[in-house]
C-alpha positions as CSV (number, residue, x, y, z in Angstrom):
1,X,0.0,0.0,0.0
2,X,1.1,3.4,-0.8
3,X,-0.3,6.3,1.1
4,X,-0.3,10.2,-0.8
5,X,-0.7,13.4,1.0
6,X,-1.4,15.9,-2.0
7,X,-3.2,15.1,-5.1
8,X,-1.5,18.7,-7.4
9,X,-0.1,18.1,-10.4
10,X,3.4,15.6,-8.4
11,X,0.7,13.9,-6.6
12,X,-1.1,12.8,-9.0
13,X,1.2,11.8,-11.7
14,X,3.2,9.8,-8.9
15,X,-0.2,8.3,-8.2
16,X,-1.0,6.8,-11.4
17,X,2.3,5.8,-11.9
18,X,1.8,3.8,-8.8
19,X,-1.7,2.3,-9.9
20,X,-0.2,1.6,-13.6
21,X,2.8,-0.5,-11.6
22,X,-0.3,-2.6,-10.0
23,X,0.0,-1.0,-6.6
24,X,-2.6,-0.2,-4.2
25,X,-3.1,3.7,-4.3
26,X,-4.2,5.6,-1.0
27,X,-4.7,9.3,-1.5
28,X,-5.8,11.8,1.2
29,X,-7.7,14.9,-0.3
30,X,-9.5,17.4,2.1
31,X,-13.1,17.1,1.1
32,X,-15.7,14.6,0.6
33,X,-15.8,16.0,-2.8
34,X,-12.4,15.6,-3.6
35,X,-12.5,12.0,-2.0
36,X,-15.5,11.0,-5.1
37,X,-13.1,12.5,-7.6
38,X,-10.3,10.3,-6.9
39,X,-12.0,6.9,-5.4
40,X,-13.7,7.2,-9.4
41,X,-10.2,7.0,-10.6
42,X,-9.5,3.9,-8.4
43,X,-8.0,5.6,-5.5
44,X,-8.9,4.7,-2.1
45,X,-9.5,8.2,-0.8
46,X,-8.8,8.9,2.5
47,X,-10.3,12.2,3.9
48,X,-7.8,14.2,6.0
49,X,-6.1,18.1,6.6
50,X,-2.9,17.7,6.6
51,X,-2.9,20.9,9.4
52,X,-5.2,19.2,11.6
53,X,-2.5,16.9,13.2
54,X,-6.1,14.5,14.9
55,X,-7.2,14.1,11.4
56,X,-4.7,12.8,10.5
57,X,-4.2,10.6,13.2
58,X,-7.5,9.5,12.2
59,X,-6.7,8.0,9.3
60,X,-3.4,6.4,10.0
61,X,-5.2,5.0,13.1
62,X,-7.3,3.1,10.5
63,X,-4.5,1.9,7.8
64,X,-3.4,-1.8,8.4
């Protein structure tokens, strides 16, 4: 698994380089929104801010 904090124009070409190698892809965009976006391009989306230091805690509390 592979985990991605920013989804910009690096993020996302590191990303899909990442999914074309066969790898399991997790991104962590801000907003529900965003999350939609990206699980459609077969991300799992992980909602987080990276400046809330308990959201992201969150999420890593929930990673295997």
């Amino acid at each position: 698994m592979h985990l991605l904090f920013g989804h910009g124009y690096l993020g996302s070409r590191v990303a899909r380089l990442w999914q074309a190698e066969g790898r399991s892809v997790h991104v962590v965009p801000r907003s529900e929104e965003r999350a939609r976006e990206l699980a459609s391009l077969g991300y799992t989306a992980l909602v987080a801010d990276v400046t809330d230091r308990e959201s992201v805690r969150r999420i890593l509390a929930g990673l295997p």
